[in-house]
ChimeraX commands (.cxc) that place a marker at each C-alpha (Angstrom):
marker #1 position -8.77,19.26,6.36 radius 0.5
marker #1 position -5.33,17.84,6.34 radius 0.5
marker #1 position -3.17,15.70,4.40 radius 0.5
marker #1 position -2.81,11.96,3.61 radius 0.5
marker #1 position -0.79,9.65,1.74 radius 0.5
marker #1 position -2.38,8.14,-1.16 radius 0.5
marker #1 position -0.07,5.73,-1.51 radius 0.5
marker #1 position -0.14,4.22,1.64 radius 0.5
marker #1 position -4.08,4.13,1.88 radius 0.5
marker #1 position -3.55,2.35,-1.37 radius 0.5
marker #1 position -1.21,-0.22,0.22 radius 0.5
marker #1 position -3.20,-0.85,3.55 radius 0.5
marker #1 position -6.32,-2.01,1.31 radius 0.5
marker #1 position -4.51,-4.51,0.04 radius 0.5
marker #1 position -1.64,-5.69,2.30 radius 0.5
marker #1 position -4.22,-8.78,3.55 radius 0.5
marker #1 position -5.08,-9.78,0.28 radius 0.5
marker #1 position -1.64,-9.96,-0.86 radius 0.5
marker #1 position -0.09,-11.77,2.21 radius 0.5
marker #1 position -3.05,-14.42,2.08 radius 0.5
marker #1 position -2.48,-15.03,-1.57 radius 0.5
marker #1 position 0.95,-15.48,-1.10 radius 0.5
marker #1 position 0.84,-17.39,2.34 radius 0.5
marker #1 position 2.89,-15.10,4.61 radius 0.5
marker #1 position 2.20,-14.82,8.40 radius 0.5
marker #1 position -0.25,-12.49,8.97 radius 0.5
marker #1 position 0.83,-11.74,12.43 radius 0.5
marker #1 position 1.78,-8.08,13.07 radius 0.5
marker #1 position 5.42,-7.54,13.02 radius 0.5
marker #1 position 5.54,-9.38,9.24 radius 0.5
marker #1 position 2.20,-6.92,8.08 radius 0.5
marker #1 position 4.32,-4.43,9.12 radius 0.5
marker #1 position 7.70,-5.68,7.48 radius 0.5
marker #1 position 5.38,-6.11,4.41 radius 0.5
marker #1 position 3.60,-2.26,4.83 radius 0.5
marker #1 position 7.05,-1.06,4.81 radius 0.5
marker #1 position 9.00,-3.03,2.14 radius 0.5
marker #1 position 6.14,-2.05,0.17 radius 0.5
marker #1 position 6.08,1.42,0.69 radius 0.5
marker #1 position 9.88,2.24,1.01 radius 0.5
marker #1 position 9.62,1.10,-3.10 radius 0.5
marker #1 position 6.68,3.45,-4.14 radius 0.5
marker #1 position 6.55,7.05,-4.48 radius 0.5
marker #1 position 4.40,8.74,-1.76 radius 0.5
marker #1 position 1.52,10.93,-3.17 radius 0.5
marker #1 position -0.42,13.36,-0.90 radius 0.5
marker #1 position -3.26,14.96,-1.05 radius 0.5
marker #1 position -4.65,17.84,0.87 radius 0.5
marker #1 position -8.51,17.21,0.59 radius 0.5
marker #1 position -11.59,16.48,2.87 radius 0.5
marker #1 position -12.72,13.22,3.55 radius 0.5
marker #1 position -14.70,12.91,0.58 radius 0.5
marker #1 position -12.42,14.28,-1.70 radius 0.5
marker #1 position -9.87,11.32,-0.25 radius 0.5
marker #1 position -12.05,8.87,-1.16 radius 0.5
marker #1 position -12.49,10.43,-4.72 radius 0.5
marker #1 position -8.33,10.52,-4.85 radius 0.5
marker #1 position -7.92,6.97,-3.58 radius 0.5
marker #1 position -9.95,5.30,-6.18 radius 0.5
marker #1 position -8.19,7.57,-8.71 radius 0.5
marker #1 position -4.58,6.29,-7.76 radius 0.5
marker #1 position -5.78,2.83,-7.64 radius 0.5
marker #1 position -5.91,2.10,-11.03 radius 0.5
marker #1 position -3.20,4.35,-12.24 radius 0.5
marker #1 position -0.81,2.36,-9.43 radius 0.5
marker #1 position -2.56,-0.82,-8.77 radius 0.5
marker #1 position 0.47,-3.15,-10.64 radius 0.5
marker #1 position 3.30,-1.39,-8.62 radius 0.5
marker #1 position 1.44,-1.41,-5.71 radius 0.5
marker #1 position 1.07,-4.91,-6.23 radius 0.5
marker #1 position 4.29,-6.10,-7.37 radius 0.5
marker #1 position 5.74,-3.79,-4.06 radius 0.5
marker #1 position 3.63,-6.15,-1.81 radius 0.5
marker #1 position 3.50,-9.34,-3.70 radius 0.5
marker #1 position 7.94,-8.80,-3.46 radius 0.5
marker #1 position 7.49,-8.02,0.15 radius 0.5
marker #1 position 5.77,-10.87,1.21 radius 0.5
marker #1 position 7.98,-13.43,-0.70 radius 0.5
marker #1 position 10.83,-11.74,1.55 radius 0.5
marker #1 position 9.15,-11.87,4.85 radius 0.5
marker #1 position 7.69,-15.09,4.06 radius 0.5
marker #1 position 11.50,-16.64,3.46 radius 0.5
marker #1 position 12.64,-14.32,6.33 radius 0.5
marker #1 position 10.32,-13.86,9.01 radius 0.5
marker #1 position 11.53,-11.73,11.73 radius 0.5
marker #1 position 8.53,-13.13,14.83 radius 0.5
marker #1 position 9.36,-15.40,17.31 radius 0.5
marker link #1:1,2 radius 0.2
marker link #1:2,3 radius 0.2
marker link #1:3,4 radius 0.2
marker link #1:4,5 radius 0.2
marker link #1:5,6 radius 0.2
marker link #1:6,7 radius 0.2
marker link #1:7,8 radius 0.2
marker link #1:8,9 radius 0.2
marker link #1:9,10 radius 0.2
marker link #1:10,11 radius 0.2
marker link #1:11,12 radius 0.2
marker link #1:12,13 radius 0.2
marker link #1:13,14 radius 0.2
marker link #1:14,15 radius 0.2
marker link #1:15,16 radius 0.2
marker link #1:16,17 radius 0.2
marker link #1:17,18 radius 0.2
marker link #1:18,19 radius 0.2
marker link #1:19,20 radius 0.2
marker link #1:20,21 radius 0.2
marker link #1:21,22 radius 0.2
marker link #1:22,23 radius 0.2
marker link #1:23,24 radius 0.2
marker link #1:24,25 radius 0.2
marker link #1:25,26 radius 0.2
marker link #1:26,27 radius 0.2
marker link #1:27,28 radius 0.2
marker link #1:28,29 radius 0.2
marker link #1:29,30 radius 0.2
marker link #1:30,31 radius 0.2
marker link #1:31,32 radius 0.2
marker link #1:32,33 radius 0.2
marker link #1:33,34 radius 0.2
marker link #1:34,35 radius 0.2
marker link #1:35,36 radius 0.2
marker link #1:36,37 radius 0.2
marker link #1:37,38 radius 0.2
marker link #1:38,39 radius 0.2
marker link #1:39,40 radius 0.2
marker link #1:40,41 radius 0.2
marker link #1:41,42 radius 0.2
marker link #1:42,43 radius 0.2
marker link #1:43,44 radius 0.2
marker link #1:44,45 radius 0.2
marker link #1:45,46 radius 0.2
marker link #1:46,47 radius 0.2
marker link #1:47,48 radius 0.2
marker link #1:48,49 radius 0.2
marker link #1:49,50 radius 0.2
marker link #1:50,51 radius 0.2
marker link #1:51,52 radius 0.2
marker link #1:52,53 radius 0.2
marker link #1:53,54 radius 0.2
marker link #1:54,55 radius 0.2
marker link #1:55,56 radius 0.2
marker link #1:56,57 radius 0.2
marker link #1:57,58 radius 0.2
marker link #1:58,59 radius 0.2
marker link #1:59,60 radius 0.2
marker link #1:60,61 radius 0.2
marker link #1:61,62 radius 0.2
marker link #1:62,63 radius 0.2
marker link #1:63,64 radius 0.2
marker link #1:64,65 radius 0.2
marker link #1:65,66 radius 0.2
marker link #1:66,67 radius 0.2
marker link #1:67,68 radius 0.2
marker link #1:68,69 radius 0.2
marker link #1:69,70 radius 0.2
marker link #1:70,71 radius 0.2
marker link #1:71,72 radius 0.2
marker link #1:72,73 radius 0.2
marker link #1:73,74 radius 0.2
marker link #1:74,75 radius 0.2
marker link #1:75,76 radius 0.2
marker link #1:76,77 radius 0.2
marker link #1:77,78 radius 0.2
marker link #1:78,79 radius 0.2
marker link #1:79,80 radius 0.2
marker link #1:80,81 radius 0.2
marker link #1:81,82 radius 0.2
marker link #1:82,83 radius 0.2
marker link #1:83,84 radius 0.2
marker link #1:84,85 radius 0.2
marker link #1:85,86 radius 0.2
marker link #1:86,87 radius 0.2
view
């Protein structure tokens, strides 16, 4: 046992839909810039479960935050995409 964040499970399943649909590098350092915007704007939500129990409290969360999560990304990629911080 041990805990995770929800929210950030939430966010890494679908950081590489989000930066493909809004045509922002996909190299690491702007996935991360993304990940973090993202993430910095949404309120964390642990859990203290098994694996199977995670699963069970991921696809909970994902409907009941799949629009912020969303919108956190969606504004996150805009910003790296105008802003890119690679070489």
């Amino acid at each position: 046992m041990g805990y995770r964040n929800v929210t950030e499970e939430i966010v890494l399943m679908n950081v590489d839909k989000v930066i493909s649909d809004i045509g922002c590098c996909n190299c690491e350092s702007c996935k991360t810039d993304v990940i973090t915007y993202a993430l910095n704007r949404l309120p964390p939500r642990y859990v203290s479960s098994s694996k199977g129990e995670l699963i069970s409290e991921i696809e909970a969360h994902i409907y009941q935050n799949a629009t912020d999560t969303i919108f956190a990304l969606t504004e996150g990629a805009v910003l790296v995409k105008a802003n890119p911080k690679h070489k």
